[in-house]
SEFIVO-948767 format. One record per residue: residue in one letter; x, y, z of N, C-alpha, C in turn. Coordinates in steps of 0.1 Angstrom, whole numbers, plus 5000, padded with zeros to 4 digits. Example, Ala and Ser with C-alpha at 12.3 -4.5 7.8 and 13.67 -1.06 7.14 Angstrom:
<recs>
A513249435078512349555078513249675078/S512849785071513749895071512950005079/
</recs>
This chain:
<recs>
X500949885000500050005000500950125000/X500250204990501550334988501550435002/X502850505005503150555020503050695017/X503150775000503050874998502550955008/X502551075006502051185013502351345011/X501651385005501851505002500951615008/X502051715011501551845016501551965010/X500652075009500752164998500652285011/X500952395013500652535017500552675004/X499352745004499652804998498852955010/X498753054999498453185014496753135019/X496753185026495453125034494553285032/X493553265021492653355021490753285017/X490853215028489053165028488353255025/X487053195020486253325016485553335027/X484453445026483453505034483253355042/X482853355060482453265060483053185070/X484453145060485153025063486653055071/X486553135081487453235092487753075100/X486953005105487252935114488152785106/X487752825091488752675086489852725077/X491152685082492352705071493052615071/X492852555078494052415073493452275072/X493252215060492252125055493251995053/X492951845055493051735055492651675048/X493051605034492251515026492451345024/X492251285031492351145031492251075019/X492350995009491450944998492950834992/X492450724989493550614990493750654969/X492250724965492150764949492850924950/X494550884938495350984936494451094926/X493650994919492651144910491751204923/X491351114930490251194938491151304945/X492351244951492851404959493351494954/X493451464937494151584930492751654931/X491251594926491051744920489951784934/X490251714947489651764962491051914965/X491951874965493151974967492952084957/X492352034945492952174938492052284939/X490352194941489152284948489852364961/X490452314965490552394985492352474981/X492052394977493552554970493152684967/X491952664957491752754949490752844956/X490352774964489752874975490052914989/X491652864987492652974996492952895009/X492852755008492952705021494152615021/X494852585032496452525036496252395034/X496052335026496052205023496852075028/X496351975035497551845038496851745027/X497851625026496451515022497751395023/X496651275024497251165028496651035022/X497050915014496250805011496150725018/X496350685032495550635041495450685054/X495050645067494350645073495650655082/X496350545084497750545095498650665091/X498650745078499550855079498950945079/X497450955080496851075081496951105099/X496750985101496851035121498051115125/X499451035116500751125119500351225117/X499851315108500051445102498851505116/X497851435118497251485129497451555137/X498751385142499251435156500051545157/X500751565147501651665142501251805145/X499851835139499251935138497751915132/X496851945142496051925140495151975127/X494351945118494051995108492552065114/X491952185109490452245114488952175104/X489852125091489051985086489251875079/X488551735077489451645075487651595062/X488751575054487651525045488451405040/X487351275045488451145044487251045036/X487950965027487450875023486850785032/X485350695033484950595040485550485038/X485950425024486350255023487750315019/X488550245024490150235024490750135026/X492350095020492649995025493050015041/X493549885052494249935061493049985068/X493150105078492250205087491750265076/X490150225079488950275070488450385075/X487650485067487250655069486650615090/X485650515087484850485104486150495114/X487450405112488350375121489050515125/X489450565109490150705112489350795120/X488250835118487050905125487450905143/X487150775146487350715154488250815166/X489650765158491450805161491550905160/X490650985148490951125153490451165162/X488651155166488451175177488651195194/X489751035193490551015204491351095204/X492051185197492951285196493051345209/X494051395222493851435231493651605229/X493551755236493351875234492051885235/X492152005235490652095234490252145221/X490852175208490152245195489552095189/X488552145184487652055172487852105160/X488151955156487951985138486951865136/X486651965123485251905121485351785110/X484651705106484951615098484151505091/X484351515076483051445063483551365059/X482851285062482751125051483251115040/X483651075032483051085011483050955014/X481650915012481250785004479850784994/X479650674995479050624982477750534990/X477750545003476650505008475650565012/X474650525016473350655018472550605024/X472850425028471650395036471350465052/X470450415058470050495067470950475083/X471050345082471650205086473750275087/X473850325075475050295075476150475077/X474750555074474950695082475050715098/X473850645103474250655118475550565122/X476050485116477650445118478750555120/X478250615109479450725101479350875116/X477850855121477250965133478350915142/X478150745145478050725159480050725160/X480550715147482250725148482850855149/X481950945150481951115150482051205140/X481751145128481651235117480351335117/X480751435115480051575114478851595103/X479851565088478551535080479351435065/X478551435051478551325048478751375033/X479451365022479051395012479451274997/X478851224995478651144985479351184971/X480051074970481151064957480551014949/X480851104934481651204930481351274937/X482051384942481751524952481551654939/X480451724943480151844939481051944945/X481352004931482052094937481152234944/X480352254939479552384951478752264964/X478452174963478152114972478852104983/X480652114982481552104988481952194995/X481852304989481952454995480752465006/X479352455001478552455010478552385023/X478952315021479252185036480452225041/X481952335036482752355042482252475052/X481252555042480752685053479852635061/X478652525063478152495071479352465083/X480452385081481352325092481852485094/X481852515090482652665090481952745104/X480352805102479352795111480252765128/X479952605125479552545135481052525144/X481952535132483152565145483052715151/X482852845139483052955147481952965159/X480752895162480352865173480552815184/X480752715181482052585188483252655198/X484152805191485452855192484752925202/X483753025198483153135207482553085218/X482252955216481852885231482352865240/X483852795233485352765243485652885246/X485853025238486553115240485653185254/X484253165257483453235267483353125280/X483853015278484052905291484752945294/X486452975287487152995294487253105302/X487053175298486753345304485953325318/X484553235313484053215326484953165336/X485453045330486252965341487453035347/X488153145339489353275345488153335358/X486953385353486553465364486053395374/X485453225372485553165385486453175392/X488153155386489153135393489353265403/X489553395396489753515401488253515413/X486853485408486153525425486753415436/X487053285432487253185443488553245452/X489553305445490853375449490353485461/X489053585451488553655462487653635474/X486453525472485953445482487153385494/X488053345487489153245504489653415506/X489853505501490653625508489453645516/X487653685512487253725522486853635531/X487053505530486853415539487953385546/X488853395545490253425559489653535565/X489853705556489153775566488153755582/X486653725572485853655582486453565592/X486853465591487753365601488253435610/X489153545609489553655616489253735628/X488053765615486853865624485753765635/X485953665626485253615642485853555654/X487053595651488153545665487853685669/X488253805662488253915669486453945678/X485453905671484253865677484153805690/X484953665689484753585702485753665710/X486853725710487453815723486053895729/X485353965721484354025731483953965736/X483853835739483153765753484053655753/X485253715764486253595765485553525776/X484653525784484253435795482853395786/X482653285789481453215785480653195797/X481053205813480653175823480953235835/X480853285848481453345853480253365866/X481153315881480353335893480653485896/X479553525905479353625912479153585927/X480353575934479653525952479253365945/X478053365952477653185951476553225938/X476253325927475553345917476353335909/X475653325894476053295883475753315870/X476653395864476453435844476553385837/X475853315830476353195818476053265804/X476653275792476653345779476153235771/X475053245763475753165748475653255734/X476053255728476553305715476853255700/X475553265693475653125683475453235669/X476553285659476253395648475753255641/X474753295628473753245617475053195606/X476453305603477353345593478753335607/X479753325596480753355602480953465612/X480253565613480053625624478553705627/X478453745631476753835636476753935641/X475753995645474854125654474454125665/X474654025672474353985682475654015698/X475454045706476754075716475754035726/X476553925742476153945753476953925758/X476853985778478254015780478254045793/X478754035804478554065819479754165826/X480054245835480454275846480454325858/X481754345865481654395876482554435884/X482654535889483554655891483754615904/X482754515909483154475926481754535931/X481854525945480354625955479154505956/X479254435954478154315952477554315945/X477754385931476854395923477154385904/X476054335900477054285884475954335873/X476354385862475354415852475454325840/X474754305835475054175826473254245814/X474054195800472954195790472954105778/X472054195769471754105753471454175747/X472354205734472154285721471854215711/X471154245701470754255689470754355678/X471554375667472054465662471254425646/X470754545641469954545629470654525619/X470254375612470754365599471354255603/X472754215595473054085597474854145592/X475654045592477254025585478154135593/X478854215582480054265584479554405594/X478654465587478254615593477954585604/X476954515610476554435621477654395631/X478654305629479454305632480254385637/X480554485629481454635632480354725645/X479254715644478354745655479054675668/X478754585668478854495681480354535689/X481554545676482354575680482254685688/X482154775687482054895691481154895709/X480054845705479254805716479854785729/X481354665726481654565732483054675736/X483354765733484254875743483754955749/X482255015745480755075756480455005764/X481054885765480554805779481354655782/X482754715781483854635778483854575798/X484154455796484554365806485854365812/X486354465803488254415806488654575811/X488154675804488354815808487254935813/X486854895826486254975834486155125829/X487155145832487055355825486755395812/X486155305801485555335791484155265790/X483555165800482555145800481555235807/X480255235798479255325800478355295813/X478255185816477455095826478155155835/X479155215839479755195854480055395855/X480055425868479755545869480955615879/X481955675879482955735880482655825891/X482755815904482655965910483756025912/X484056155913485156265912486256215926/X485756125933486956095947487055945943/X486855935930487255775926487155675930/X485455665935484255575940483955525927/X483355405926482255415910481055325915/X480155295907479055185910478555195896/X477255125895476955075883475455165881/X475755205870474655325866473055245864/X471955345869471055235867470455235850/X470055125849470055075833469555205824/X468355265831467355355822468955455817/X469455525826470755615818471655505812/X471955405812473055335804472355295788/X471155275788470355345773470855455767/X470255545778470055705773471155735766/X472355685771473855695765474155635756/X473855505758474155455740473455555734/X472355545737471655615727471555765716/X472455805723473155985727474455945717/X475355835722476555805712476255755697/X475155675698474855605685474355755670/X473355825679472955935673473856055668/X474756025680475456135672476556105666/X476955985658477755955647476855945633/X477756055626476856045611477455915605/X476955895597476855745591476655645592/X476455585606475555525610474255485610/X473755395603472155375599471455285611/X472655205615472055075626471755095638/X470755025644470555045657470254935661/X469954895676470254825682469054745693/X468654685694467754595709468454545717/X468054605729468354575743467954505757/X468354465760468054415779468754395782/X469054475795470454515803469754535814/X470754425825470154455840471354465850/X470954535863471954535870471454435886/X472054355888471754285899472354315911/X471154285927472154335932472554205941/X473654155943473354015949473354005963/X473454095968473154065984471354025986/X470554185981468954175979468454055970/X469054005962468253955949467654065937/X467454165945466654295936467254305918/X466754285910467154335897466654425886/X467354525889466554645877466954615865/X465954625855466454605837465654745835/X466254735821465454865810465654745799/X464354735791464454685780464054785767/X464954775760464954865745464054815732/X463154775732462854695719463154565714/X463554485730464454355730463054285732/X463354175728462454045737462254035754/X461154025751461254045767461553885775/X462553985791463153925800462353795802/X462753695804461953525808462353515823/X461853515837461953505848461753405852/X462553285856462553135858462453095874/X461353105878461553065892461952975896/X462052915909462252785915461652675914/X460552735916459352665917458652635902/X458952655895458552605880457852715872/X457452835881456652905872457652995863/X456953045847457453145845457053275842/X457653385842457053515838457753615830/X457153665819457753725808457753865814/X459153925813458554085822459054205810/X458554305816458954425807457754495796/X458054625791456854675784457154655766/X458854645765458854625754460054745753/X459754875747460454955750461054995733/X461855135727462055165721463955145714/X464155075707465455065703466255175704/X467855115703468355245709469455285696/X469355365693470155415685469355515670/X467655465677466455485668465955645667/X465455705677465055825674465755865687/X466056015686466856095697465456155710/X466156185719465356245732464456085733/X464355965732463655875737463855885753/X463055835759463155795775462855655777/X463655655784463555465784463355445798/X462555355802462055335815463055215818/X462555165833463355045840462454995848/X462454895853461254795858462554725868/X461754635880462654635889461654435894/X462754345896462054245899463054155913/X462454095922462854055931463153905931/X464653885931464553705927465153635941/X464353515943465053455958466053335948/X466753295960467153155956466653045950/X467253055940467552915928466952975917/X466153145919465753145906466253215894/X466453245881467153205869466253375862/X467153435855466753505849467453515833/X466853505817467353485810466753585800/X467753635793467553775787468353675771/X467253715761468053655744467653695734/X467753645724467853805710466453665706/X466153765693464753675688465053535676/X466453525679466753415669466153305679/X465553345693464753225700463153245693/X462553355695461453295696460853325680/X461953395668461053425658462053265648/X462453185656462953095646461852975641/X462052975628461152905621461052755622/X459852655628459852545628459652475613/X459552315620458552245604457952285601/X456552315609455352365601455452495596/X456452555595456552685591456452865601/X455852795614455252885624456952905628/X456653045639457853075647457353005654/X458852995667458652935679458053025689/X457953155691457553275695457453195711/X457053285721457153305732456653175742/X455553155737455253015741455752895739/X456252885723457352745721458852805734/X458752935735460152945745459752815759/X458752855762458452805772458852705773/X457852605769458052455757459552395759/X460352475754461352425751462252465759/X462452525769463052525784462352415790/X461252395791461052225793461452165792/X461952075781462451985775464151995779/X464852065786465552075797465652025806/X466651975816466551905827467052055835/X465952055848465752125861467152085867/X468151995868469152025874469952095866/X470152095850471252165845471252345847/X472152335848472552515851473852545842/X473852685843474652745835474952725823/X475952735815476852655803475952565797/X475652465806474952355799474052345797/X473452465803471452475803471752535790/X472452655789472252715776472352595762/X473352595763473952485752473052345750/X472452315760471352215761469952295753/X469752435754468052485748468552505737/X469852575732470252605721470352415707/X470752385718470452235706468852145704/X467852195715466552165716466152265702/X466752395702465852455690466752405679/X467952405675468652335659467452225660/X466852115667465951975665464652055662/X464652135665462752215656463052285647/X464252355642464252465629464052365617/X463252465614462452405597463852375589/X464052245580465252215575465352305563/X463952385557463852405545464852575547/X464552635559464752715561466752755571/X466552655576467652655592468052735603/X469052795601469352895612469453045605/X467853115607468453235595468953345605/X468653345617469153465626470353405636/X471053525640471453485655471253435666/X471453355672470953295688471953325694/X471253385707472153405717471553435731/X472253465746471153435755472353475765/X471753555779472753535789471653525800/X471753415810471253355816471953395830/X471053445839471853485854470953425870/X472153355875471453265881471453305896/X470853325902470953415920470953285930/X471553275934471453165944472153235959/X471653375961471253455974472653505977/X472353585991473653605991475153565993/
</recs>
C-alpha cells in the first residue's frame, strides 16, 4: 500500500464565512480523487495536507491538527469509520470538524458514520458547490463551537479570580470572628455563690448579636443582650464597638459603670445606660443601625434586679418553683429616634431562681410547620430541659432543643444568643 503523502501550503485566504477553517486534510486512497479535492480547497485559499490512508493521516494529525478532514469511508488498512474514530481520540481541546465521502446512503450505514463522529457526509463524485457548502456549514458550526470555548474559558478565569477572592474574604471573616469571640472571653462566670452563663451562636461566620457581663466589685454585676439590625459585616462592626461601651476588661470606658470625682464608682442604673448608648449611637453620622436591648443590673446581696428593656424580647423569669413570667413593656430601640426615654422595671429574685435575657433568633425561629417558635414554644422548650442543669449546659442544652425544631427547609436564619443569670442568694 503506497506511504506517499503530500502536503501543499499555499496563502490562506478563505472566503466569506470560512474564518474558522484553514487548514484542510484530505484522506482518499484515489490519487485522482485528491488531485481534483486539493485543487478545489486550493483555489479557494485554504492550507492543504492530504494523505492516502488512514495510518499516515493520524501522523499528520498528531503533528498538527488539521480544522477539517475530508476522508474517504472504504480504504485499505484504517477505513474512513476507524480514522473517524482515532481522530476523535485525539487528546486537546480544538475541534475539527469532519465528512465522510462515500457512496453509501443507507440509513443503517449513516448512523455508523454519526456514531464514529463524523459531522456530515458527502457522496462521491463530490460536487463541487456542494462542497463548498458543507465546508461553510462546518465553517458555522466551529465559529460557534470557538466562541463557546473562548466564553468557558473566560468564565472559568473569572471563576478562578472570584474563588481567589471568596478564600481572601473568607480568611478575613475567620478572623473577624476570632476578633468577635474576644468580646466575650468568659462564656461563664460566678458572682459570690451566683452565676452568668453566655451563649453566642452567629447564623454566618459572624453576627449582630453581643452578650456580656460585669463587675467592678460592691456586690453587684450588670449583665445583657444585644441584637444589632441587619445581619454580617456592618453588624458585626456594631457589636464591635458596643463591646468597648460596655467592655469587661476596661472599666473607664464602659458606659454601665459610673465614676465619682473621689474615685468611687458603682453601676449606673439601666434607664441612663440606654440614654447613653443612645446619645452616642445618634450622634455619629453614618450610622444607619441600631440596636435591641436588655440590660440589667443585679444586686446580689437583695436578689433585687432592675432591667430597662429597649425593643428587645422580653426578659423570661424562671423561678424555682416552675413558674414562669415574661417581664417588661417592650420599650424603644436604641440608636432609633433621639430624646427617647427609656424606663426600667425592677424584679425581686430568691434563691434558685434564673433569669434569661435573648435576642429573637429564639422565639422568631422557624419550625417544620413553618410557624415561629415565638414565646410560648420558649416555654415548651426550656421544658424539655432538665431542672438540674445550670449554667453553660442549660444554655447549650435549649440552644440544641431548637437546631431539633428549625424547619430544615429554612435553618438557622438569625442569630441565637442568650445570657442566663442565676441568683442563688447571698
Amino acid at each position: 500500500m503506497p506511504n506517499a503523502v503530500h502536503a501543499t501550503h499555499t496563502e490562506m485566504r478563505p472566503g466569506p464565512g470560512l474564518g474558522a477553517i484553514q487548514r484542510v486534510l484530505v484522506v482518499d486512497d484515489s490519487r485522482l480523487q485528491r488531485r481534483i479535492l486539493v485543487g478545489s480547497l486550493k483555489k479557494w485559499g485554504f492550507e492543504v495536507s492530504e494523505a492516502d490512508n488512514g495510518e499516515t493521516a493520524m501522523d499528520i494529525c498528531r503533528a498538527s491538527r488539521p480544522d477539517l478532514v475530508l476522508s474517504d469511508w472504504m480504504m485499505p488498512g484504517m477505513n474512513g469509520l476507524e480514522f473517524c474514530r482515532a481522530f476523535r481520540d485525539l487528546p486537546g481541546d480544538s475541534y475539527g470538524y469532519f465528512i465522510l465521502l462515500t457512496s453509501k446512503s443507507e440509513k443503517n450505514e449513516v448512523a455508523q458514520g454519526l456514531d464514529a463522529g463524523a459531522d456530515d457526509f458527502l457522496t462521491k463524485p463530490v460536487n463541487s458547490d456542494e462542497l463548498r457548502a458543507r465546508i461553510s456549514a462546518g465553517a458555522r458550526i466551529l465559529d460557534m463551537q470557538r466562541e463557546l470555548s473562548d466564553k468557558n474559558r473566560m468564565i472559568s478565569e473569572t471563576l478562578d479570580r472570584l474563588q481567589d477572592a471568596y478564600d481572601t474574604i473568607d480568611k478575613d471573616l475567620i478572623q473577624a470572628k476570632k476578633i468577635q469571640e474576644s468580646l466575650v472571653p468568659e462564656l461563664s462566670r460566678s458572682f459570690g455563690s451566683s452565676r452568668v452563663s453566655l451563649l453566642l451562636k452567629p447564623c454566618g461566620h459572624i453576627g449582630g448579636d453581643l452578650v456580656g457581663m460585669f463587675s467592678p466589685g460592691g456586690n453587684r454585676v450588670g449583665f445583657y443582650s444585644v441584637d444589632v439590625s441587619g445581619h454580617g459585616i456592618t453588624s458585626a462592626m456594631v457589636t464591635a464597638r458596643l463591646g468597648g461601651y460596655l467592655s469587661s476588661s476596661y472599666f473607664d470606658q464602659n458606659l454601665g459603670i459610673d465614676w465619682r470625682p473621689d474615685g468611687a464608682h458603682d453601676l449606673r442604673p439601666p434607664d441612663k445606660v440606654a440614654a447613653l448608648l443612645n446619645e452616642r449611637f445618634l450622634a455619629d453620622s453614618g450610622i444607619d443601625e441600631y440596636f435591641t436591648m436588655a440590660y440589667a443590673v443585679a444586686d446580689l446581696d437583695s436578689g433585687k434586679v432592675t432591667m430597662t428593656q429597649a425593643g428587645h424580647p422580653h426578659p423570661l423569669l424562671l423561678r424555682a418553683t416552675g413558674e414562669c413570667e415574661f417581664l417588661g413593656q417592650g420599650g424603644v430601640p436604641v440608636g432609633l429616634l433621639s430624646g427617647v426615654p427609656y424606663e426600667q422595671f425592677e424584679v425581686t429574685m430568691k434563691r434558685g431562681d434564673r433569669l434569661l435575657l435573648y435576642s429573637d433568633g429564639f422565639t422568631e425561629c422557624r419550625l417544620a410547620d413553618g410557624e415561629m417558635l415565638e414565646q410560648e414554644g420558649l416555654t415548651t422548650l426550656i421544658g424539655t430541659c432538665s431542672a438540674a442543669q445550670g449554667g453553660q449546659e442549660f444554655l447549650d442544652d435549649l440552644f440544641w432543643s431548637l437546631s431539633q425544631k428549625m424547619s430544615p427547609d429554612y435553618g438557622m436564619e438569625d442569630d441565637v444568643s442568650a445570657t442566663l443569670f442565676e441568683y442563688m442568694g447571698p
